[in-house]
KEGU-383995 format. One record per residue: residue number from 1; residue in three letters; chain; z, y, x of N, C-alpha, C in turn. Coordinates in Angstrom, 2 decimals, decimal comma, always signed. Layout:
N
+-----+-----+-------+---------+---------+---------+---------+---------+---------+---------+---------+---------+
|   n | res | chain |     n.w |     n.v |     n.u |    ca.w |    ca.v |    ca.u |     c.w |     c.v |     c.u |
+-----+-----+-------+---------+---------+---------+---------+---------+---------+---------+---------+---------+
| NUM | ala |     A |       Z |       Y |       X |       Z |       Y |       X |       Z |       Y |       X |
...
+-----+-----+-------+---------+---------+---------+---------+---------+---------+---------+---------+---------+
END
This chain:
98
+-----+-----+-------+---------+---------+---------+---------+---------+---------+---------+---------+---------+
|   n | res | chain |     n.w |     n.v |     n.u |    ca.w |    ca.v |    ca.u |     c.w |     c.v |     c.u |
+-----+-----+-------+---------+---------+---------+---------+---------+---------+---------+---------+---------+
|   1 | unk |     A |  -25,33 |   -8,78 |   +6,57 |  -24,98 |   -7,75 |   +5,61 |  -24,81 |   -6,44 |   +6,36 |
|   2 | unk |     A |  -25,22 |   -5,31 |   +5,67 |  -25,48 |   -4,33 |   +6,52 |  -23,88 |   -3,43 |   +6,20 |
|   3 | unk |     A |  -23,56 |   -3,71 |   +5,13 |  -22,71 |   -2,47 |   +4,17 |  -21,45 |   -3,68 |   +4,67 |
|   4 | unk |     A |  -20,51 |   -3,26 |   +4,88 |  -19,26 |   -3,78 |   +4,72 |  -18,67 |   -4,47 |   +3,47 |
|   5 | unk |     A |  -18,30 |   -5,45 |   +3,17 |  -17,97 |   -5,96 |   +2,22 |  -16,51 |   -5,07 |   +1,54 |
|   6 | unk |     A |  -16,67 |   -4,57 |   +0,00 |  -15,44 |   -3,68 |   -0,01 |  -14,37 |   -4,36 |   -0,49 |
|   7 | unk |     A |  -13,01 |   -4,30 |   -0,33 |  -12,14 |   -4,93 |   -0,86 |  -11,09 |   -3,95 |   -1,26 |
|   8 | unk |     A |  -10,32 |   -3,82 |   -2,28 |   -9,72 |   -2,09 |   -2,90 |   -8,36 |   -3,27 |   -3,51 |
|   9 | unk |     A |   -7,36 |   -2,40 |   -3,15 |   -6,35 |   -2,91 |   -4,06 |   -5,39 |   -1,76 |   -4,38 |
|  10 | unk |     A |   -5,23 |   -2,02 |   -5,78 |   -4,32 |   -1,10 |   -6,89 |   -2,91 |   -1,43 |   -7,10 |
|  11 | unk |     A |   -2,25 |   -0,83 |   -6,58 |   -0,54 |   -0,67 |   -6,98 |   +0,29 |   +0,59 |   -7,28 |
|  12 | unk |     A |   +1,36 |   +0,76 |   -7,16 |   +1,68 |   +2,01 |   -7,67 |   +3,31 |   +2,00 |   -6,96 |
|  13 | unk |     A |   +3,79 |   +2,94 |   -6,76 |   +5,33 |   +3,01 |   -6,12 |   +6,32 |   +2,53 |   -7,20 |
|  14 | unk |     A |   +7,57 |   +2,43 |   -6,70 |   +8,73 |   +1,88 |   -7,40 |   +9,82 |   +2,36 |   -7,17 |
|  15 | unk |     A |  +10,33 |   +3,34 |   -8,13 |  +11,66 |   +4,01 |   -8,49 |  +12,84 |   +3,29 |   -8,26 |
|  16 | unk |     A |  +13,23 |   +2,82 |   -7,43 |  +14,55 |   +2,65 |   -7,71 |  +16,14 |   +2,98 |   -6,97 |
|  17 | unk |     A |  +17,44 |   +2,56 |   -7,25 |  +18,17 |   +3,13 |   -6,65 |  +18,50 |   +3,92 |   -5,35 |
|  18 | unk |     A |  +17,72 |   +3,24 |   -4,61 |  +17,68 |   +3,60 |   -3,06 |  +16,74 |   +4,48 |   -2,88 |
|  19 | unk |     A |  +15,95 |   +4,96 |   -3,65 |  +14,74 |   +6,26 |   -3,92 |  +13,51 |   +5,27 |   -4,15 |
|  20 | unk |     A |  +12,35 |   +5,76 |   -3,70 |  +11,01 |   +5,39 |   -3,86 |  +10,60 |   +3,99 |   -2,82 |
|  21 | unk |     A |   +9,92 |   +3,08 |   -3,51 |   +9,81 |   +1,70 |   -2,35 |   +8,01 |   +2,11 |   -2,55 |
|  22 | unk |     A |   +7,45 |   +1,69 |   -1,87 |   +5,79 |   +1,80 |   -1,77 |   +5,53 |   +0,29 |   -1,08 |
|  23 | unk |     A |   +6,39 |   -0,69 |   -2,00 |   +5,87 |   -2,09 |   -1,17 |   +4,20 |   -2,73 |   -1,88 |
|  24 | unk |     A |   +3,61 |   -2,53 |   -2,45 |   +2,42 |   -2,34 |   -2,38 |   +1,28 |   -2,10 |   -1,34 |
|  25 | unk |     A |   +1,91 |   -0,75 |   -0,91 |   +0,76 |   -0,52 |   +0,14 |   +1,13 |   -0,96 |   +1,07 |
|  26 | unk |     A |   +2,56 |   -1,19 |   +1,50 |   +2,78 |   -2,31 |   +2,93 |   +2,29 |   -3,37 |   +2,70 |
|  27 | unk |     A |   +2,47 |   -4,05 |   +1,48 |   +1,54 |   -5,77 |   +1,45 |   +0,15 |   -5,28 |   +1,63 |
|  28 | unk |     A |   -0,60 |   -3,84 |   +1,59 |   -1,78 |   -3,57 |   +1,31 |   -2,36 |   -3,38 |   +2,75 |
|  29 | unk |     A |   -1,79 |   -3,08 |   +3,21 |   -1,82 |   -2,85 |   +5,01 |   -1,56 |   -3,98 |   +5,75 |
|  30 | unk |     A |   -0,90 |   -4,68 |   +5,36 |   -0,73 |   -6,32 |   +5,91 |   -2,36 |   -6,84 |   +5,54 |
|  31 | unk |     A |   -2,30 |   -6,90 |   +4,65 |   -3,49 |   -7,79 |   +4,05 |   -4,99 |   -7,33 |   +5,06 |
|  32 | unk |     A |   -4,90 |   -5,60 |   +4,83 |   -6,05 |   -5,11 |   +5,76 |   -6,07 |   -6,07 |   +7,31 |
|  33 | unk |     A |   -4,92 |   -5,94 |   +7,60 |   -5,08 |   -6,43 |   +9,22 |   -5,24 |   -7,93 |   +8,90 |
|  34 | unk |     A |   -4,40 |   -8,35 |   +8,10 |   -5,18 |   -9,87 |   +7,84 |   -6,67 |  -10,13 |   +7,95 |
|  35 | unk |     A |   -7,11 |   -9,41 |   +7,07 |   -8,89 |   -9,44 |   +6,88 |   -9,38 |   -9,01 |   +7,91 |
|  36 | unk |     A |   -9,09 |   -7,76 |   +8,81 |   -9,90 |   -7,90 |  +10,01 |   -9,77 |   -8,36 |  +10,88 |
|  37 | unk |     A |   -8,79 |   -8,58 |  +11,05 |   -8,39 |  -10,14 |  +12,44 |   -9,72 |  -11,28 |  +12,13 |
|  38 | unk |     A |   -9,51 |  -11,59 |  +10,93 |  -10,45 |  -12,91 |  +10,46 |  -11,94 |  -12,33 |  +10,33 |
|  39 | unk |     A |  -12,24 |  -11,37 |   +9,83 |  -13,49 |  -10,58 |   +9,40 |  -14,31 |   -9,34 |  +10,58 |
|  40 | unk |     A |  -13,17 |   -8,69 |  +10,77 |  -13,72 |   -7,46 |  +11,86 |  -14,78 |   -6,66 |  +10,74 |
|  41 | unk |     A |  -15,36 |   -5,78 |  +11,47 |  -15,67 |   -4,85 |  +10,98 |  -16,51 |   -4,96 |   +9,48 |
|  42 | unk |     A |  -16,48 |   -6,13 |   +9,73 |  -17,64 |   -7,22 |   +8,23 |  -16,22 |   -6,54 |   +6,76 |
|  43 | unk |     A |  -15,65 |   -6,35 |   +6,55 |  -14,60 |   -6,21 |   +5,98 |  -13,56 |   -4,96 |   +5,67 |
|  44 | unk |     A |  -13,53 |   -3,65 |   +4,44 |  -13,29 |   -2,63 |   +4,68 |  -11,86 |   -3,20 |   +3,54 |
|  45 | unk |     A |  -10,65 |   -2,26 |   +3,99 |  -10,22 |   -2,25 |   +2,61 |   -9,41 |   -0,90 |   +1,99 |
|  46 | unk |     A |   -8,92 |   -0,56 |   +1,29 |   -9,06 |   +0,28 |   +0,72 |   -7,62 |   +0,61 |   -0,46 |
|  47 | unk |     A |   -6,85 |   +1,45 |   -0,31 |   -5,53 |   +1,00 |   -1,20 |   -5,22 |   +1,92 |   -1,83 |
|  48 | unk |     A |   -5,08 |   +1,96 |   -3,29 |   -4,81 |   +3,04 |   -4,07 |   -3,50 |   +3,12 |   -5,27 |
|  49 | unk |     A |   -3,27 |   +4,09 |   -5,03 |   -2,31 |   +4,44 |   -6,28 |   -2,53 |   +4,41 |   -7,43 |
|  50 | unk |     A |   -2,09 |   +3,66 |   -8,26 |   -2,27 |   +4,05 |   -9,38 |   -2,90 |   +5,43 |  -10,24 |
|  51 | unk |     A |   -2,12 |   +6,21 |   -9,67 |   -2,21 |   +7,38 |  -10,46 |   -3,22 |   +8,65 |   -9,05 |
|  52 | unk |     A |   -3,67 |   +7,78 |   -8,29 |   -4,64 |   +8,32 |   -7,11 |   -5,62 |   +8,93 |   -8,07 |
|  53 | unk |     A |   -6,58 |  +10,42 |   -8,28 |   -7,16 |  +10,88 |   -8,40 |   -8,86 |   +9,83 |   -8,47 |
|  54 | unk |     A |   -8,56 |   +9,15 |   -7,57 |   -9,77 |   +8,08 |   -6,47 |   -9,54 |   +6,94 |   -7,03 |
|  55 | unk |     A |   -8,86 |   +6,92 |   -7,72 |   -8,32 |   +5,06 |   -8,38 |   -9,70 |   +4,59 |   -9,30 |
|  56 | unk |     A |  -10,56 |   +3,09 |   -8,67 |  -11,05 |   +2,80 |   -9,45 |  -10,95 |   +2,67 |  -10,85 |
|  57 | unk |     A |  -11,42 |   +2,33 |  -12,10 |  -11,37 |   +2,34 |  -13,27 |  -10,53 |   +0,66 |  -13,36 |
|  58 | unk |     A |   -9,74 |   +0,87 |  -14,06 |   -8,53 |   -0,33 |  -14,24 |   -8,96 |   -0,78 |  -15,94 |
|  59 | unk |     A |   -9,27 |   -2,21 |  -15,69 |   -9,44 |   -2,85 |  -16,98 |   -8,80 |   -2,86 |  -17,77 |
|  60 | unk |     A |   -8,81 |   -2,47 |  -19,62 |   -7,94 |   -2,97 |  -20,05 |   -6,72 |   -4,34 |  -19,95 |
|  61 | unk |     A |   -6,28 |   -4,17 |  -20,46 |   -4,99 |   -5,26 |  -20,05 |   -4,70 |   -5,69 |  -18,57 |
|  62 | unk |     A |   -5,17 |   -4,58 |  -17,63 |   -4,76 |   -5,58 |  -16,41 |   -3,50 |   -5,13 |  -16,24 |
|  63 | unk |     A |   -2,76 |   -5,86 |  -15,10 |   -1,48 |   -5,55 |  -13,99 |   -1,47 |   -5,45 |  -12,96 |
|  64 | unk |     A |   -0,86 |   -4,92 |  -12,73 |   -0,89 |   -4,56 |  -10,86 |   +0,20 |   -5,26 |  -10,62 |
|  65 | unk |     A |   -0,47 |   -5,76 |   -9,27 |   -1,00 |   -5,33 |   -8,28 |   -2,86 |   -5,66 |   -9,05 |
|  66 | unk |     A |   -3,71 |   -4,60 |   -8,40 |   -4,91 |   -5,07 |   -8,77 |   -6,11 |   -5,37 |   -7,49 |
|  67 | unk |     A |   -7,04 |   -6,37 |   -7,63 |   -7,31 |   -6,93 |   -6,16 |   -8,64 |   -7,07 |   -6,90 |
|  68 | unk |     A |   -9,80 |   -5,97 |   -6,06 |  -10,96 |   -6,24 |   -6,39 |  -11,87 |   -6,16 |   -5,13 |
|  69 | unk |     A |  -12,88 |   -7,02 |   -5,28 |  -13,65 |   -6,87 |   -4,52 |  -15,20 |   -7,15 |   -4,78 |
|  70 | unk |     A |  -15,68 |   -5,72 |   -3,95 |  -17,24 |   -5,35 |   -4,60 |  -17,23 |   -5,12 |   -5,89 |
|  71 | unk |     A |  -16,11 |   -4,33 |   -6,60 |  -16,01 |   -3,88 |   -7,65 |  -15,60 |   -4,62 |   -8,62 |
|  72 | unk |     A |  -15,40 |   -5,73 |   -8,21 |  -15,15 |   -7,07 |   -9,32 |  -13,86 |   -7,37 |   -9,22 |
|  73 | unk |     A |  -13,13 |   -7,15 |  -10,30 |  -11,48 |   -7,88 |  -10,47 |  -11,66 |   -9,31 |   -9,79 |
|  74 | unk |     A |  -10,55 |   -8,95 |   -9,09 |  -10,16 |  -11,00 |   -8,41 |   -9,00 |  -11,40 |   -8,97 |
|  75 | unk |     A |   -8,08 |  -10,31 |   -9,01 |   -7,02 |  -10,97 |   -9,37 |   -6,18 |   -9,38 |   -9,92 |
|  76 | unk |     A |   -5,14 |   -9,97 |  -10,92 |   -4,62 |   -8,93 |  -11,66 |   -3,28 |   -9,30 |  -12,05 |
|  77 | unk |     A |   -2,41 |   -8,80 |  -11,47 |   -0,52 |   -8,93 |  -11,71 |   -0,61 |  -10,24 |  -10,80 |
|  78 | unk |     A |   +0,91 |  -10,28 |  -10,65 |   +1,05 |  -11,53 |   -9,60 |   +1,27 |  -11,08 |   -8,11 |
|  79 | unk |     A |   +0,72 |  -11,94 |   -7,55 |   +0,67 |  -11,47 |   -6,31 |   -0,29 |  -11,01 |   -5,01 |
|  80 | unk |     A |   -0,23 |  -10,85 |   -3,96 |   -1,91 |  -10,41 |   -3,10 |   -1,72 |  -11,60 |   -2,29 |
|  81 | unk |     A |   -3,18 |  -12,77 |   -2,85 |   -3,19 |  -13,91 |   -1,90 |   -4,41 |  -13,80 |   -0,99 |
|  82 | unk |     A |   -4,17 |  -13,59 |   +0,08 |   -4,80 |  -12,88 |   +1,50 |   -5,82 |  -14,45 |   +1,31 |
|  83 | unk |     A |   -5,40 |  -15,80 |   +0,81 |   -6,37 |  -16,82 |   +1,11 |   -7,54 |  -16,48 |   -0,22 |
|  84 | unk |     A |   -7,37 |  -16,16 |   -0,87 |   -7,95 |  -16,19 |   -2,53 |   -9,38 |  -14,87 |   -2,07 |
|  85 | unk |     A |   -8,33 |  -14,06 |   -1,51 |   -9,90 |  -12,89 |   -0,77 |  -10,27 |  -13,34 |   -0,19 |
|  86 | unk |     A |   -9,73 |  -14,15 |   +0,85 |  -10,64 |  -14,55 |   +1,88 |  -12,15 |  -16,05 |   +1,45 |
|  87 | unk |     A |  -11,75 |  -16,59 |   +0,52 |  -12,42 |  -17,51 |   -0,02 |  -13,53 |  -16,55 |   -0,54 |
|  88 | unk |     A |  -13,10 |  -15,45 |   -1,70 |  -14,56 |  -14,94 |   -2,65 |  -14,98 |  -14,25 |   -1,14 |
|  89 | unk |     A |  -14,40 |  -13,62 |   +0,01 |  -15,62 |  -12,60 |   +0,71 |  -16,39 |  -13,65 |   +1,83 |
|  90 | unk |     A |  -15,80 |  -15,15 |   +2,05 |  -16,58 |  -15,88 |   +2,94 |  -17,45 |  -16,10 |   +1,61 |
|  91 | unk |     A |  -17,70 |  -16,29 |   +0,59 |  -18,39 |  -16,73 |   -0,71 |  -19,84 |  -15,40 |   -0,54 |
|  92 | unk |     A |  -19,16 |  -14,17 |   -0,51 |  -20,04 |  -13,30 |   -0,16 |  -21,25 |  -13,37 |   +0,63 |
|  93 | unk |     A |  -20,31 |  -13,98 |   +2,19 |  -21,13 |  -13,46 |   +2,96 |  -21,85 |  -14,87 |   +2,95 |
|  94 | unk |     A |  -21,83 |  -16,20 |   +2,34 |  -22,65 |  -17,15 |   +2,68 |  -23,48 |  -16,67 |   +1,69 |
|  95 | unk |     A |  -23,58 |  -16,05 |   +0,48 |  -24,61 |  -15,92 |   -0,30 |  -25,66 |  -14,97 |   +0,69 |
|  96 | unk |     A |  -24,89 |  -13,76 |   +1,11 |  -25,86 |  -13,39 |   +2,08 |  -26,65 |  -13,58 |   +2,90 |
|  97 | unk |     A |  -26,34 |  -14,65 |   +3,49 |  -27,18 |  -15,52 |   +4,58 |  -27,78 |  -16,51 |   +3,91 |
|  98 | unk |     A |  -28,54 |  -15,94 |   +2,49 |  -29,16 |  -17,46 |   +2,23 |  -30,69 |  -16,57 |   +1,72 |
+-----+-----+-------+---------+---------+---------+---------+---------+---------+---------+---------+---------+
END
């Protein structure tokens, strides 16, 4: 595969007592180094705000956290399962090699 496989995930900050939490993009930055430890450069990812200017187009009824890859919803509310990406982008890349 020539193009990097893309992987984008959608969350948004959280108001609360103690001021603003952005645990989103820390699970979103975990996850990145997850994937390239296992992937390397085969593997981009990509983390946006909700209300980011740049925010892919969000499906009706989804929830965030939102976890797409190659443009395709994987998963929507819940949680970011680093094994669940890693299954559809090895899925990727064996289709590629065929």
């Amino acid at each position: 595969m020539s193009e990097p496989i893309l992987v984008q995930i959608v969350g948004a900050s959280i108001a609360c007592k103690e001021g603003v939490k952005d645990t989103w993009r820390e699970i979103a930055e975990w996850t990145g180094g997850q994937l390239h430890q296992h992937f390397g450069e085969s593997v981009v990812l990509q983390y946006f705000d909700l209300f980011d200017p740049a925010c892919p187009t969000i499906p009706p009824g989804a929830q965030l956290p939102i976890v797409l890859v190659e443009h395709e919803v994987l998963s929507s509310g819940g949680k970011i399962s680093v094994p669940k990406i890693k299954r559809k982008i090895e899925m990727i890349l064996k289709m590629d090699t065929l």
